[in-house]
Every structure is written in C-alpha cells, then in structure tokens.
PyMOL CGO cylinders between C-alpha atoms (Angstrom):
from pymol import cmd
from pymol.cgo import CYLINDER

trace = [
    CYLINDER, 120.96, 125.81, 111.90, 120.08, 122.39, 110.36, 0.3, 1, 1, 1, 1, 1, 1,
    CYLINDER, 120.08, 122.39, 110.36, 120.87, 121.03, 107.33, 0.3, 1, 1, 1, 1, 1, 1,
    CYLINDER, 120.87, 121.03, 107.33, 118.59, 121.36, 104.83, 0.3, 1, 1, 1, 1, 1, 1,
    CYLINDER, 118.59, 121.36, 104.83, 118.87, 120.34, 100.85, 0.3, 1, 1, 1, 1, 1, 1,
    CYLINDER, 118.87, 120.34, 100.85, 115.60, 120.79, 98.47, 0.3, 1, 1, 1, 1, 1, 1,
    CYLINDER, 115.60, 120.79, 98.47, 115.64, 118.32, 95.45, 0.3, 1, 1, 1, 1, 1, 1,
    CYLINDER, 115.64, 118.32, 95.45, 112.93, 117.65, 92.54, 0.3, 1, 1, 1, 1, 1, 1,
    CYLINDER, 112.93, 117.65, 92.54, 112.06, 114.09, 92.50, 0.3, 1, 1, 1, 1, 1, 1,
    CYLINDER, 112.06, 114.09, 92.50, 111.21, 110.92, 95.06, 0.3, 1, 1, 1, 1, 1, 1,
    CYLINDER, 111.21, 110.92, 95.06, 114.75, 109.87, 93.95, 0.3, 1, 1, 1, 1, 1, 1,
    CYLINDER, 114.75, 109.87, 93.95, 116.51, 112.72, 94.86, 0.3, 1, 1, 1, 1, 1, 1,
    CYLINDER, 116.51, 112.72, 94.86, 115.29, 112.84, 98.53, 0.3, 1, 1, 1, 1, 1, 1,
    CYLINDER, 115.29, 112.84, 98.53, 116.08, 109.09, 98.56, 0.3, 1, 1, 1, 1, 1, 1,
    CYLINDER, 116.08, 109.09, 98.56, 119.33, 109.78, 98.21, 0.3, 1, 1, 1, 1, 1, 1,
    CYLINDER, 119.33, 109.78, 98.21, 119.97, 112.78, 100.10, 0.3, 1, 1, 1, 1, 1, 1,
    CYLINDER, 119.97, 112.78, 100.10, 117.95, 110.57, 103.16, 0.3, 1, 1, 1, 1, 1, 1,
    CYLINDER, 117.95, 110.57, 103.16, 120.69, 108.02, 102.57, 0.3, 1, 1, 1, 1, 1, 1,
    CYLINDER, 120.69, 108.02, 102.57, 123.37, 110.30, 102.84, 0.3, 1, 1, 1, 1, 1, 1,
    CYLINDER, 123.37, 110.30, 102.84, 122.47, 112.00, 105.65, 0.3, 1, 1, 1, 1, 1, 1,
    CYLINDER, 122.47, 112.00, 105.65, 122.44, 108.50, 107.44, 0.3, 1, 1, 1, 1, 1, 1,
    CYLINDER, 122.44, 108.50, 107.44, 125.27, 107.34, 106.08, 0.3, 1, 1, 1, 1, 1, 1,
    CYLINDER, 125.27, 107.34, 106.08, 126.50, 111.08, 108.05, 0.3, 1, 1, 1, 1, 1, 1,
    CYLINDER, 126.50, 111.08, 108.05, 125.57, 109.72, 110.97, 0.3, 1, 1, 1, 1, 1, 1,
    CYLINDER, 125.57, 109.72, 110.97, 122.07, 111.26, 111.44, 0.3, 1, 1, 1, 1, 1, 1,
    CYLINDER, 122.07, 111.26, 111.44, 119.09, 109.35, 112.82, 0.3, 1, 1, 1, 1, 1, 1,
    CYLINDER, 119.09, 109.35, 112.82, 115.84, 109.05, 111.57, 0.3, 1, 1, 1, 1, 1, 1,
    CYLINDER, 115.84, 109.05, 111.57, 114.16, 110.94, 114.27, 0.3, 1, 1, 1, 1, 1, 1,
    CYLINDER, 114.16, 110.94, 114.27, 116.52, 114.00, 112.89, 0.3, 1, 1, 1, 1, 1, 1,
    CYLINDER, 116.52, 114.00, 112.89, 115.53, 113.83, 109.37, 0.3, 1, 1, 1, 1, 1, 1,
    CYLINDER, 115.53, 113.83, 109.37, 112.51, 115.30, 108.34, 0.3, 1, 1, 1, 1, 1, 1,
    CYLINDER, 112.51, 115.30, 108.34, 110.60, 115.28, 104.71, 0.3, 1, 1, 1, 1, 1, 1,
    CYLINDER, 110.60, 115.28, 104.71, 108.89, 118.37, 104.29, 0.3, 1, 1, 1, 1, 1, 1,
    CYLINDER, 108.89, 118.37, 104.29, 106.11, 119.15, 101.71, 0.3, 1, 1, 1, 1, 1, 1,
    CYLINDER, 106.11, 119.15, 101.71, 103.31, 121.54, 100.97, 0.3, 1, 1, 1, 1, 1, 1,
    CYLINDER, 103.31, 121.54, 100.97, 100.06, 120.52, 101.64, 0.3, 1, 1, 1, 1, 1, 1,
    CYLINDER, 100.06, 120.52, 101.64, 98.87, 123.26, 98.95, 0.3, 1, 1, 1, 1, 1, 1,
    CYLINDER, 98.87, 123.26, 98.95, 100.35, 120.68, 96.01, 0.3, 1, 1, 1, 1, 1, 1,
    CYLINDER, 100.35, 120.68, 96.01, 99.16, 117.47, 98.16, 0.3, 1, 1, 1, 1, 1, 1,
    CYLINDER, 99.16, 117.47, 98.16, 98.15, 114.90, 95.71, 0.3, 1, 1, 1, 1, 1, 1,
    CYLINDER, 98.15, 114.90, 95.71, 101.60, 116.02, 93.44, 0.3, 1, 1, 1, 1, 1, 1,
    CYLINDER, 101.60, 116.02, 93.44, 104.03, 115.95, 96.27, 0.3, 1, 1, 1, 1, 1, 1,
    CYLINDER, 104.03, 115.95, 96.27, 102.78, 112.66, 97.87, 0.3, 1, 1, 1, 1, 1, 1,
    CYLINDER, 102.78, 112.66, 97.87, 102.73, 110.95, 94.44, 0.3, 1, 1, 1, 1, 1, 1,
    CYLINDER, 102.73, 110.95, 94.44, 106.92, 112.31, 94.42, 0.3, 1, 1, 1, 1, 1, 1,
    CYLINDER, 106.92, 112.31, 94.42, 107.49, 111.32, 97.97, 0.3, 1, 1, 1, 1, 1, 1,
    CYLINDER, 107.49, 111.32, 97.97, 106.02, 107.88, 98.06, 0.3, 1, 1, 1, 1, 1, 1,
    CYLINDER, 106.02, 107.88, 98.06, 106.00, 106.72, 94.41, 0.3, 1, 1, 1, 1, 1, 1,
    CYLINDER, 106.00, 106.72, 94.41, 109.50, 106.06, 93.54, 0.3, 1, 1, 1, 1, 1, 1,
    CYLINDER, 109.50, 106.06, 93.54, 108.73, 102.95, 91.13, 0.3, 1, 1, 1, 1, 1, 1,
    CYLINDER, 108.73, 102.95, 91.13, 105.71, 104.69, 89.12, 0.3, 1, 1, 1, 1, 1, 1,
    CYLINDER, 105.71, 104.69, 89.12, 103.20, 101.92, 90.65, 0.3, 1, 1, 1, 1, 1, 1,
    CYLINDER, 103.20, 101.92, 90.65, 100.70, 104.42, 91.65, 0.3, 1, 1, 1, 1, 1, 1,
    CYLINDER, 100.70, 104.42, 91.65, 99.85, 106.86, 94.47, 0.3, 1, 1, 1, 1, 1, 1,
    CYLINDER, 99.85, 106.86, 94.47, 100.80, 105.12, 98.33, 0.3, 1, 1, 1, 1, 1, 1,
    CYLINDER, 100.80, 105.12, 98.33, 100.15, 106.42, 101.55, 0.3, 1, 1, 1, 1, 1, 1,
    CYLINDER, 100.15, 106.42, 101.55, 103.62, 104.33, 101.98, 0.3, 1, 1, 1, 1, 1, 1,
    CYLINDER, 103.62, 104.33, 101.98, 106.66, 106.05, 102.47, 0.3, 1, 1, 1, 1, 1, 1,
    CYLINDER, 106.66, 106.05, 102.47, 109.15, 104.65, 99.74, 0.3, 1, 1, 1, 1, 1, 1,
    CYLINDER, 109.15, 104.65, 99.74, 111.91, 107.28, 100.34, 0.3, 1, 1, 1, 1, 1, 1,
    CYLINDER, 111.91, 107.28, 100.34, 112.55, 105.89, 103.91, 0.3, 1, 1, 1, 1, 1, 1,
    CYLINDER, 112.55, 105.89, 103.91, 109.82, 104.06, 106.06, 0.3, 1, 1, 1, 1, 1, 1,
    CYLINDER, 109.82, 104.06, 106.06, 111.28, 105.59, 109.20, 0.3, 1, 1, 1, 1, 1, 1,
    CYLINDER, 111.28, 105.59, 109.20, 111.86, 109.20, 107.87, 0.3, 1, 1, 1, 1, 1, 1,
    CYLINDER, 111.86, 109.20, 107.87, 109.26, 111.78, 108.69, 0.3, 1, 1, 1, 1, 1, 1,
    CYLINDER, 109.26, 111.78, 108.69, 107.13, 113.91, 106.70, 0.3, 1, 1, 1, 1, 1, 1,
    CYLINDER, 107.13, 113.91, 106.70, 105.42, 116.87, 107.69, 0.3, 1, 1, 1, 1, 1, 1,
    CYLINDER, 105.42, 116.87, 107.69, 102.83, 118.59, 105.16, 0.3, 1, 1, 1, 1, 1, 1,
    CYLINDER, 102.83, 118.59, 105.16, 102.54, 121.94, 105.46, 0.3, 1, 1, 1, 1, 1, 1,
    CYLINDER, 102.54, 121.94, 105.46, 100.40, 124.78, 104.61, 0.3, 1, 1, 1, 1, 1, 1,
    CYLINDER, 100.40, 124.78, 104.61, 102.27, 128.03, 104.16, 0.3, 1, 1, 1, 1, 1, 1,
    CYLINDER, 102.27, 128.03, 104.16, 101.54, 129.32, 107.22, 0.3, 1, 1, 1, 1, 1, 1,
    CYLINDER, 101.54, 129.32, 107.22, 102.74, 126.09, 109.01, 0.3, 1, 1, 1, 1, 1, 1,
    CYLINDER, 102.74, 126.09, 109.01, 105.46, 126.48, 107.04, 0.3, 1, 1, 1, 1, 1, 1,
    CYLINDER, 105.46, 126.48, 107.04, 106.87, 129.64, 108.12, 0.3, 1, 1, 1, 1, 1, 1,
    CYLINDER, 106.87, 129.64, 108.12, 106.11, 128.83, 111.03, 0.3, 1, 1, 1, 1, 1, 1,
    CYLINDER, 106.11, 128.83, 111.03, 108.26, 125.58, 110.55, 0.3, 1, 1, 1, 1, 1, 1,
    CYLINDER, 108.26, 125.58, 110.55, 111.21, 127.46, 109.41, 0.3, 1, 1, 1, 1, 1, 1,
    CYLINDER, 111.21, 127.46, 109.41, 111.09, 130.19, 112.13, 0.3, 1, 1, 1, 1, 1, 1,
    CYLINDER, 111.09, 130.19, 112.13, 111.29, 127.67, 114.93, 0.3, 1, 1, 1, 1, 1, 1,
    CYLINDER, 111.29, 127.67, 114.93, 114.54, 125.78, 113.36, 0.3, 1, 1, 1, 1, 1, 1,
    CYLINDER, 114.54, 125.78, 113.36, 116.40, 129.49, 113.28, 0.3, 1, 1, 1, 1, 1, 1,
    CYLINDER, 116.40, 129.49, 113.28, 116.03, 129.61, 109.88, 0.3, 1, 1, 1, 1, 1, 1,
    CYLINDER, 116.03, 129.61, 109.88, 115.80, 133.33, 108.71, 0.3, 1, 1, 1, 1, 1, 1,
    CYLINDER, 115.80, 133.33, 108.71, 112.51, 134.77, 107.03, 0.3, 1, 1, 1, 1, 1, 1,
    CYLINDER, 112.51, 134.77, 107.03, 114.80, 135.48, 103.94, 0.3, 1, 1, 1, 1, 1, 1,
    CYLINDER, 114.80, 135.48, 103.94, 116.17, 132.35, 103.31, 0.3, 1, 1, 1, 1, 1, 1,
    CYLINDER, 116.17, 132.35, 103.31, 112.60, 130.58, 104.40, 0.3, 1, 1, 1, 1, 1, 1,
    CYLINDER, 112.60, 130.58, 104.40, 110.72, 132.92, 101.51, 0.3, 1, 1, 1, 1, 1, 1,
    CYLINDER, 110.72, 132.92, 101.51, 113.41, 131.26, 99.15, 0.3, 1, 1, 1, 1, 1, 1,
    CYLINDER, 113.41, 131.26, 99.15, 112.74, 127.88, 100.22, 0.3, 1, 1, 1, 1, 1, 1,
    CYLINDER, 112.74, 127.88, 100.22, 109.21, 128.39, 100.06, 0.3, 1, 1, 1, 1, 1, 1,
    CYLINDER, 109.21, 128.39, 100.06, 109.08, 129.72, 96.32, 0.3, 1, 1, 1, 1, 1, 1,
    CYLINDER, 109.08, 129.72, 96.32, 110.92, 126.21, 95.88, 0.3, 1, 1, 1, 1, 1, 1,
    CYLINDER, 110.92, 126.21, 95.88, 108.12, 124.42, 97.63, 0.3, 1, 1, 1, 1, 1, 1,
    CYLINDER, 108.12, 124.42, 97.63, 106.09, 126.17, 95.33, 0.3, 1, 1, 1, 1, 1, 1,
    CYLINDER, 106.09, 126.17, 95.33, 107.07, 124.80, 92.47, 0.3, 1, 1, 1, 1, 1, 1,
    CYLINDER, 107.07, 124.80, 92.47, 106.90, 121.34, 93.52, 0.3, 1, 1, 1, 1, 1, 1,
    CYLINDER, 106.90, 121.34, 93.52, 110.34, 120.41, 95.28, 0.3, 1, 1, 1, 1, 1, 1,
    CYLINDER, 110.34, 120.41, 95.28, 110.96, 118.42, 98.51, 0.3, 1, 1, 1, 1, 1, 1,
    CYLINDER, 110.96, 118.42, 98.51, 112.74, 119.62, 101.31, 0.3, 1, 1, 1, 1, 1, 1,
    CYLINDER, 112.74, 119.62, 101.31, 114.65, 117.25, 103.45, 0.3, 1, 1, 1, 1, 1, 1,
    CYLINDER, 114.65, 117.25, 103.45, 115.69, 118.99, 106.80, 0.3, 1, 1, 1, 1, 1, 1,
    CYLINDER, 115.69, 118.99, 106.80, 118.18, 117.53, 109.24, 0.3, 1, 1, 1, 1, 1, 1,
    CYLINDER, 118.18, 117.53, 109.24, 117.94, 118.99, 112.97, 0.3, 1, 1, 1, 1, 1, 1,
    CYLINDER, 117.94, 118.99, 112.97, 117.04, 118.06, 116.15, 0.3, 1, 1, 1, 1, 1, 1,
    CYLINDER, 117.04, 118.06, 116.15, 114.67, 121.15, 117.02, 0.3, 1, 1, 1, 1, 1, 1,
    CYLINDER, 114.67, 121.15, 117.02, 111.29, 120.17, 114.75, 0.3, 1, 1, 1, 1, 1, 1,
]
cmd.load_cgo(trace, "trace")
C-alpha cells in the first residue's frame, strides 16, 4: 500500500514532498493528487506558495507529479494502488473539501 498523507495548504505538501525525499523516495514515486472538480482552487494551493498569483508552475516541487482527477478517475486512482473503497471514500470527502493528497508508490 503506498504512503499517502492529505494536508490543507501548498505549504503543507511542500513539506511532506520534502520529507518523503529526504526518506529516500524519488520523484517519479511521489505523486500530487487533486480534484479537477475544485480546479482553479486546488491549482492556486498547489502552485502558489508565495501568494504571487495563479501558475501553471509547480512551486511545491518542479519534478513532483500531479494528477487532476475527476471522481471517477479518482476511484479509479485509488483502486489500482490497493487502496480499499472505504478508506478511498474517506480520502475523497477530504478532496472534497479542498485538501491535497500526496501519494508515495511505485504502482500509479
């Protein structure tokens, strides 16, 4: 199962990037995950760390990857890392609400 932490803010996922580096991951295992439902919101908290305006830059990590998904994509998403439907609803109702999921693993 990979690891997987949700956070609020640009800031948070910086950090949680870092550490997972610092862990020994790659960047090709760490994935940013956000809803494509909430676009324009989660892009301004994934890429706008400083408040300088909306970026198609990624400011958490240039090399990190982020997937946008749709809901269906992102059961989808979950079901194909092992993650169980349970535990994906609860991530979802996160993703809902406007958090970031970083997700470590080598099966996306």
């Amino acid at each position: 199962m990979p690891n997987i932490q949700v956070v609020e803010k640009s800031s948070h996922a910086k950090v949680a990037i870092d550490e997972f580096l610092r862990a020994g991951f790659n960047t090709d295992e760490i994935y940013l995950l956000t809803c494509k439902s909430d676009i324009s919101q989660n892009l301004a908290n994934t890429t706008n760390i400083d408040g300088s305006g909306l970026s198609n830059t990624n400011l958490v990590n240039p090399d990190t990857n982020i997937l946008q998904v749709d809901e269906d994509e992102f059961f989808s998403k979950m079901q194909s890392l092992g993650i169980p439907k349970r535990d994906a609803e609860r991530y979802k109702k996160s993703m809902d609400k406007g958090s970031i999921m970083i997700i470590v693993s080598k099966a996306v």
